[in-house]
C-alpha positions, 0 to 999 in steps of 0.5 A: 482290622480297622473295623475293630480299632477300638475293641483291639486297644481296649482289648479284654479277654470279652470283648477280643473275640470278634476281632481275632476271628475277623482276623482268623476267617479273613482268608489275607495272607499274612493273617497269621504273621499279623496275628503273631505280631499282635501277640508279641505287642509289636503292633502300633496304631496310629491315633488319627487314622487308626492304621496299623503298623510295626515301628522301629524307634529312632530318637523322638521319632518311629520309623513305620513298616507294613505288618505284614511285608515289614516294608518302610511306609513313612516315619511318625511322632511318638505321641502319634502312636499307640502300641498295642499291648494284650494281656495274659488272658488276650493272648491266650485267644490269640494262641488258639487262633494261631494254631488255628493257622499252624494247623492248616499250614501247607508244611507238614512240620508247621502242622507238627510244631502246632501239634506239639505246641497244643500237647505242650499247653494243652486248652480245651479250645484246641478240642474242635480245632485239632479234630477239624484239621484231623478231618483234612489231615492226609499226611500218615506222621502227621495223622498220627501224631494228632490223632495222639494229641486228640485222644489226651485232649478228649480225656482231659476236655471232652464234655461228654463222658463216653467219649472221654472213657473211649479216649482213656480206653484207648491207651489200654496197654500202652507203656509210654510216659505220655499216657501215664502222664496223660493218665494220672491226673484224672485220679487226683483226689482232694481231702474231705469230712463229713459228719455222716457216711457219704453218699452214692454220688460221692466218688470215695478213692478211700477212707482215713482212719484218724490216728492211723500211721498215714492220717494221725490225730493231729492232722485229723484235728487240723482238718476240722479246723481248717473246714470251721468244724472245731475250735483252734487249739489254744496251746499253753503259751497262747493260754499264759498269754492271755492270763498275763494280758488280763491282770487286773489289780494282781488278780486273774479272775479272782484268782491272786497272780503268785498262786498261779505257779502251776500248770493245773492252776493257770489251766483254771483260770484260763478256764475261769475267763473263758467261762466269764466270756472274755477268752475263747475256750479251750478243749480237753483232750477228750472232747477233741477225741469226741468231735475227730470220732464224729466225723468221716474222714475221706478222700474223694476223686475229683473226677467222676466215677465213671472216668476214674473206673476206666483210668484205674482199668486203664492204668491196671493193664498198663501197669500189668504189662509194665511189670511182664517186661520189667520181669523180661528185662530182669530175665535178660540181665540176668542171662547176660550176668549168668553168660558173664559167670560162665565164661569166668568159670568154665576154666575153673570147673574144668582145672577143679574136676580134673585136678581137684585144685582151688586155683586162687590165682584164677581171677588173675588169668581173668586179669591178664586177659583184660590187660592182653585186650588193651595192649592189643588194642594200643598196636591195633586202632581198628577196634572190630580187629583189635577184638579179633586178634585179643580173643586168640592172643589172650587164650594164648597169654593165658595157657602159657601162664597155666602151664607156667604156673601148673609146671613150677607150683602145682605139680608139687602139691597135688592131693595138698589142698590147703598149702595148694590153695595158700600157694595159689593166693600168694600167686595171686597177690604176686601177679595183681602188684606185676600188674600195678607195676606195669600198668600202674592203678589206674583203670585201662580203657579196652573200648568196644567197637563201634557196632557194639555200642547203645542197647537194643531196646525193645521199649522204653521198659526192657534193653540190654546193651550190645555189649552184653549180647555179644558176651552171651553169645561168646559164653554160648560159641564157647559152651558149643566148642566145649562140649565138642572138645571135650565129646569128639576129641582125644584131648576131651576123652583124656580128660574125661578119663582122668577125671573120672578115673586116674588110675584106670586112665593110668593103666591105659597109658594115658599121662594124667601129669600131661592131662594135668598140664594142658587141662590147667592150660586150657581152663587158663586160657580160657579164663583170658578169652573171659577176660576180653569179654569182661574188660569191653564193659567193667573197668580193667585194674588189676583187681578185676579178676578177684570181682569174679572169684568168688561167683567163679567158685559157687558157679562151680559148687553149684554146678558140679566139678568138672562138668560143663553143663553143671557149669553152665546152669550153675551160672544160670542159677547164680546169675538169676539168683544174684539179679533177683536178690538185688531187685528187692534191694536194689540199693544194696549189692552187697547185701544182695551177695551176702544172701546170695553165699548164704542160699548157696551155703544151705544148697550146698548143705542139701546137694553137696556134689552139685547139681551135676554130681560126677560119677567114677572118682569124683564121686567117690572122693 
């Protein structure tokens, strides 16, 4: 360094070139501690021998360490040092060299921090030295993280085109933010006019049409303006300003001051010193229409066509795959919000086919599952068997409550369903102030446990929660078990004669008040296991069932009364129905629900009996 004693105090951008490189190729230990310290301007050098060194003030004086080792080597006055201070521009030289050191550093995670410094300020002096160190590269994580960084660094500095459409080729497919980023830049455009068509070595992104909705006539104007193609415009009280400042004896232009008491008037004489010279003219309306219809307007890439053509073919597969799995990860919220829909409903599908009763307190069993849930888990810290126990307990709170309610209230109003459903809502209100007055109007928490935290995310596009895996894979155990009850049991084989024919059943010495009892029981308790499920991931009030109600409900509308398949593509349809409506208006669920009741309205205009119409009294009534 002491060759270059002058060169590095009188450092420029020019002129450090040589002295950073004798530094860099020195092969001295130390060099890049050197060299960062120098960045750092905590390098001295001293006047009368031009040595280096590091010095710590103490009072009038610098106490003077080695710049490598920091070792104390003697004190100094401080008119005897200089300390030397880069600028913007040298330090920026330094850098380069610095990751020259970074990214032959025996430490892999060196290697990675010089990487992840080149992509965070990114220089096409970097170019050679990345794919240098890529070359002596044997570490795979390391690999691959230059060979990232080398392929952005092509596409933005590479002076040869080929190479930069293969780096931008390369990306073809791939979702990350990194390549997007990387990608966008290379389609900035800039604004241009010209008085003629542009040419074959013009990249035209588009052309402006002045006057349109997203280039208006003003904008248009300004531009010509701007590029000295028109004169400014000269607004009316720029106009009367000029007229007041060229007053002469009462007179503007010959013309007396008290006639100028109109607009048309002050605009002739305006025009009348803009003829004799004295003013800049102005422009009627019509002739700045002339000159904005004679140019073209344009914006154009400022890339060239060839890199612009592999970005825009990049981006397109890019953003072909972005929009198949936004449509999986909609497709998977849809299952989970149909699974949810399920398991609120089967118990009411299942009381409504058999019964024939709008049970408005459904919602609440819902409710009564969900706060089962909590209490369980205030007894039972384990959060896995907390789970376990609130499953069995909640079908069980839920039954019990069913038959309760079936027992002293629905018995008495079978074939009455309008004082059945008035009964049933003031049950429902009822049972949601219990709930307050117990539990008080705060939500509950009913916390997950730990494996059911996080998402799985199959990339950054589509994830679904645990949490609501676990839901639609419990809405599937249960349509399972279902089927199995209902196909292979005495119970479901009851059911099922009632359904489709009480009086038959009747004959048959089948009890269908029994049927009733334990049938409104079981889609009771159900409706708690559904609460648990619902609880782990929305807020447990005491209005949590009546969110459910209504897609309850549809679910079975649309479905077909008392058929679990009917149940199930109901909340199929619902549940794909509702997340398809929302991602064309996301901002508006409510919006998304209205149009959703609306489509199932008109459905039900069309196919009244459901998807899954019943046969045998069910369909005759």
């Amino acid at each position: 360094m002491l060759d270059n004693t002058d060169v590095i105090q009188k450092s420029s951008r020019q002129t450090i070139g040589p002295a950073i490189d004798a530094l860099a190729n020195s092969g001295l230990e130390g060099a890049n501690v050197v060299l960062q310290r120098w960045m750092d301007r905590e390098l001295f050098v001293r006047k009368d021998d031009g040595r280096f060194f590091l010095a710590d003030r103490d009072g009038d004086n610098y106490t003077l360490r080695h710049i490598v080792t920091g070792d104390e080597l003697g004190t100094a006055g401080r008119r005897d040092l200089d300390q030397i201070r880069p600028n913007r521009g040298v330090q920026v030289v330094m850098a380069s060299a610095l990751v020259r050191f970074q990214l032959n550093n025996p430490d892999p995670d060196v290697r990675k921090t010089a990487v992840a410094a080149i992509l965070a300020d990114p220089s096409a002096e970097q170019l050679p030295l990345l794919r240098e160190a890529l070359e002596k590269e044997e570490t795979p994580t390391v690999i691959r993280e230059m060979r990232l960084a080398e392929r952005l660094l092509t596409l933005k500095f590479d002076e040869d085109a080929a190479a930069r459409v293969a780096a931008i080729e390369s990306f073809a497919g791939d979702m990350s933010v990194t390549a997007r980023a990387a990608l966008n830049p290379l389609l900035a455009t800039q604004m241009e006019v010209s008085d003629e068509e542009p040419g074959d070595d013009v990249n035209v992104a588009r052309t402006l049409t002045p006057g349109s909705e997203a280039f208006p006539f003003e904008a248009a104007y300004q531009f010509l303006v701007q590029k000295g193609l028109a004169p400014k415009v000269i607004d009316a009280a720029q106009r009367d300003a000029s007229l007041i400042s060229h007053i002469v004896d009462g007179k503007v232009a010959g013309v007396e001051v008290a006639s100028l008491d109109t607009r048309d008037a002050r605009d002739d004489a305006y025009a009348a010193l803009a003829a004799e010279g004295v003013v800049d003219p102005t422009l009627t309306e019509e002739q700045r229409e002339d000159l904005v219809d004679g140019h073209t307007f344009y914006e154009a890439y400022v890339q060239p066509k060839v890199i612009t053509d592999a970005a825009l073919d990049t981006l397109g597969s890019i953003e072909t795959k972005v929009s198949l799995y936004q449509f999986l990860d909609l497709a998977m919220d849809a299952l989970s919000l149909a699974s949810i829909y399920f398991l609120a409903a089967i118990g009411l599908a299942i009381t409504f086919g058999v019964m024939g009763v709008i049970n408005m307190a459904h919602g609440e069993f819902i409710m009564m599952g969900a706060y089962t849930g909590y209490v369980v888990q205030q007894y039972v810290p384990d959060k896995t068997l907390s789970i376990v126990v609130s499953l069995p307990l909640a079908f069980a709170v839920g039954f019990a409550a069913g038959v309760i309610l079936e027992r002293l209230v629905i018995r008495w109003l079978y074939h009455r369903p309008l004082e059945t459903l008035l009964a049933t809502f003031g049950v429902s209100i009822a049972l949601q102030q219990l709930a307050k007055n117990i539990f008080g109007t705060q939500a509950r928490p009913l916390t997950s446990p730990d494996w059911l935290a996080g998402s799985w995310e199959i990339n950054s596009i589509a994830s679904i929660s645990y949490i609501r895996i676990a839901i639609f894979v419990l809405a599937l155990i249960f349509f399972a078990a279902l089927l199995l009850v209902l196909n292979r049991t005495r119970l479901g084989l009851e059911v099922r004669s009632v359904t489709q024919n009480r009086r038959m059943a009747s004959s048959m010495g089948i009890n269908p008040e029994r049927i009733n009892m334990l049938t409104f029981g079981l889609g009771s308790g159900i409706a708690g296991i559904a609460g648990v499920a619902i609880g782990l991931y929305a807020q447990v009030t005491s209005e949590l069932g009546q969110q459910y109600i209504v897609q309850s409900f549809m679910t079975v509308v649309v479905g077909g009364v008392g058929n679990v398949w009917g149940t199930l593509t109901g909340a199929t349809l619902i549940g794909f129905l509702q997340k398809g409506i929302e991602w064309f208006n996301p901002s508006n669920t409510l919006a998304a629900q209205t149009y959703m009741i609306i489509f199932i309205i008109i459905f039900i205009q069309f196919r009244p009996r459901g998807i899954f119409a019943l046969k045998g009294r069910a369909a005759e009534a």
